[in-house]
C-alpha positions as CSV (number, residue, x, y, z in Angstrom):
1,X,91.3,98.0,133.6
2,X,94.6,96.3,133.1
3,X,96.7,96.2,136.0
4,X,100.4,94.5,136.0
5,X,102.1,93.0,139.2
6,X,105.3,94.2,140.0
7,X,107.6,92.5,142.9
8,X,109.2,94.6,146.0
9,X,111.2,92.2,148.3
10,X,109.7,89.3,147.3
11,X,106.0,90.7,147.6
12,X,103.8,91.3,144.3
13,X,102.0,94.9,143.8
14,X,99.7,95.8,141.3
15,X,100.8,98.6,139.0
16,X,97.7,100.3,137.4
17,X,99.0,102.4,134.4
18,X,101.6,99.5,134.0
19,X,101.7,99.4,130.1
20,X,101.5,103.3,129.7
21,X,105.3,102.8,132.0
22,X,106.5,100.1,129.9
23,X,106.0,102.2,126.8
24,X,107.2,105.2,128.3
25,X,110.4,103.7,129.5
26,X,110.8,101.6,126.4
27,X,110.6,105.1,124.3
28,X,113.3,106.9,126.6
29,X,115.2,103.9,126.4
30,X,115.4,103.7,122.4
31,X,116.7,107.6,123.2
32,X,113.5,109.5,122.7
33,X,113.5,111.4,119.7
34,X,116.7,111.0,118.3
35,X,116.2,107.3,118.6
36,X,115.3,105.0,115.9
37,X,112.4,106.3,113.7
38,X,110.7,103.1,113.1
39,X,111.3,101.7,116.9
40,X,110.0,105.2,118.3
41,X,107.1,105.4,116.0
42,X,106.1,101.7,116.8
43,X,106.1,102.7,120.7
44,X,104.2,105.8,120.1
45,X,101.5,103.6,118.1
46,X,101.3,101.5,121.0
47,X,101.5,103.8,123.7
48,X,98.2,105.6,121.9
49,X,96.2,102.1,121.0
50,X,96.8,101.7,124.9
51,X,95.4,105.1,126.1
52,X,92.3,104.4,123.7
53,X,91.8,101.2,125.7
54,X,92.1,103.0,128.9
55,X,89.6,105.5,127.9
56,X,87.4,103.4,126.7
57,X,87.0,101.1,129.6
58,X,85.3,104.6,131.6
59,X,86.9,103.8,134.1
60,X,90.3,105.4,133.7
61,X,89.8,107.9,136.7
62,X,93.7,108.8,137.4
63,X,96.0,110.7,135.4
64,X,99.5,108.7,134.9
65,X,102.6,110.1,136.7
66,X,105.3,111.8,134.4
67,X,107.4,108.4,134.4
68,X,104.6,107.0,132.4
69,X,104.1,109.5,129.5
70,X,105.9,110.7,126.5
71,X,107.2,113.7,126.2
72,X,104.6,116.2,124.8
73,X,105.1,116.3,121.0
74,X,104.0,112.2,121.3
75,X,101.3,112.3,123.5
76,X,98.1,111.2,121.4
77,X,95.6,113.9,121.1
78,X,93.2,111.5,122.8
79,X,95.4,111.8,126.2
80,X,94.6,115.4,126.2
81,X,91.2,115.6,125.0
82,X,90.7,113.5,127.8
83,X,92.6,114.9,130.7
84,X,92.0,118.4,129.4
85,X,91.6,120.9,132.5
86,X,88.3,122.0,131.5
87,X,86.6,118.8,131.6
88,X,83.8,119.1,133.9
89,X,83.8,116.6,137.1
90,X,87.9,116.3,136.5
91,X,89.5,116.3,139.7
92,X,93.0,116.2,140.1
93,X,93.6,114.5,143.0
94,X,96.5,113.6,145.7
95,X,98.6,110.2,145.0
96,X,97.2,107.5,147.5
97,X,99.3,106.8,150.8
98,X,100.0,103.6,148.7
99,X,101.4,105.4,145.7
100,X,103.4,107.5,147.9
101,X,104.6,104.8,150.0
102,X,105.4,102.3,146.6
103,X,107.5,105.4,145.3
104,X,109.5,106.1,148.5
105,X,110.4,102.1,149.4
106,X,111.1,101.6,145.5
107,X,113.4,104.6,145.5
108,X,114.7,103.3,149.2
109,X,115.6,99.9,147.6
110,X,117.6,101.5,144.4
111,X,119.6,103.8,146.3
112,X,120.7,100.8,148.9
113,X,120.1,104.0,151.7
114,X,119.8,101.8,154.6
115,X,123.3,100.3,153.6
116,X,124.5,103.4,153.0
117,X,123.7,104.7,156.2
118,X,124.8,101.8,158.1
119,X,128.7,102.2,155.9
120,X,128.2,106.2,157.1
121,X,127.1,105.6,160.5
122,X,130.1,102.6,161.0
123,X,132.5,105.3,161.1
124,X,131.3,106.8,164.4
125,X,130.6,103.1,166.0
126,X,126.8,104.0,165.9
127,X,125.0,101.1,164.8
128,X,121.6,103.1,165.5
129,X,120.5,105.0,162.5
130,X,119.9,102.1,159.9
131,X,118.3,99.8,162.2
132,X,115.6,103.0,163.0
133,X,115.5,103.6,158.9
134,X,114.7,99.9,158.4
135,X,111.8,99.5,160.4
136,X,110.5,102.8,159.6
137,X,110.9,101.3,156.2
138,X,109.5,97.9,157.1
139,X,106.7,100.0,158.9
140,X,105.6,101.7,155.4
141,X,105.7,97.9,154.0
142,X,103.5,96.9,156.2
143,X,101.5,100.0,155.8
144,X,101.6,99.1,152.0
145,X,100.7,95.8,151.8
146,X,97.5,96.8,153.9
147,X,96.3,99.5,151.3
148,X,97.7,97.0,148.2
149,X,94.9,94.4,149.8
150,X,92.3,97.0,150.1
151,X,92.6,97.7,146.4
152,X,92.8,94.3,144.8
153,X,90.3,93.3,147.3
C-alpha cells in the first residue's frame, strides 16, 4: 500500500490514503463541479485508477476520511461496491489514537492556538494557560511519534 510522508514540526509521518487527499483536495481546489471540465474529469480519472490500486492490493482495510473523497456524484462505483455496508466481515472501526492525535496537533498548528492563547491570556498577566496547552500538545507529539513508529515498524 502506498503511503506518503507528510512533515509536522520538523518530524515526518506517514499518510496512508495520501493520494486519495491529494486528488480530493486538488478537485475542491479546481472548484468542484463547476470547475474546469477537462481538469475535474482528469482528477476524477485519477482519483478512480487510484482506488482500483487500493483495492487491488487486498489490503485496503480502512475507509478514507471525508477530506479524502469526492463528493458523491464522482465517487467511482468501485469505492462503493467495495465499502458497501453489506459486505460481510466490513467493520467500521474507530480512527487510531494516532489519527486522532495527527488531526488535533495539525488542526493545533493551523489555527496558531497556543499563540492565540498566550495574546488572550497576556491581557490578564497570566502567562499560565499556553505553557499547560503546549506541553499537553508536546505530550500528544510524543504520544504520536510512538504509535507513527509502531506502524512503519
Amino acid at each position: 500500500m502506498r503511503e506518503d510522508s507528510f512533515y509536522i514540526r520538523g518530524r515526518r509521518y506517514v499518510d496512508r490514503n495520501g493520494e486519495l487527499g491529494r486528488l480530493a483536495g486538488l478537485f475542491r481546489g479546481n472548484h468542484g463541479s463547476e470547475g474546469d471540465a477537462e481538469v475535474r474529469d482528469g482528477i476524477v480519472a485519477a482519483y478512480a485508477k487510484e482506488v482500483d490500486r487500493l483495492i487491488a492490493t487486498g489490503k485496503w482495510d480502512y475507509a478514507p476520511n471525508f477530506d479524502e473523497m469526492l463528493p458523491d456524484e464522482y465517487m467511482p462505483a468501485s469505492f462503493n461496491e467495495y465499502w458497501r455496508s453489506d459486505k460481510p466481515n466490513q467493520v467500521e472501526e474507530e480512527p487510531s489514537i494516532w489519527t486522532e492525535i495527527n488531526n488535533l496537533l495539525r488542526t493545533l498548528d493551523d489555527l496558531e492556538v497556543v499563540k492565540l492563547v498566550r495574546e488572550h491570556y497576556a491581557k490578564y498577566g497570566n502567562s499560565a494557560p499556553p505553557v499547560v496547552l503546549q506541553r499537553y500538545m508536546d505530550k500528544l507529539q510524543k504520544r504520536w511519534d510512538e504509535a507513527n513508529a509502531e506502524a512503519t515498524d
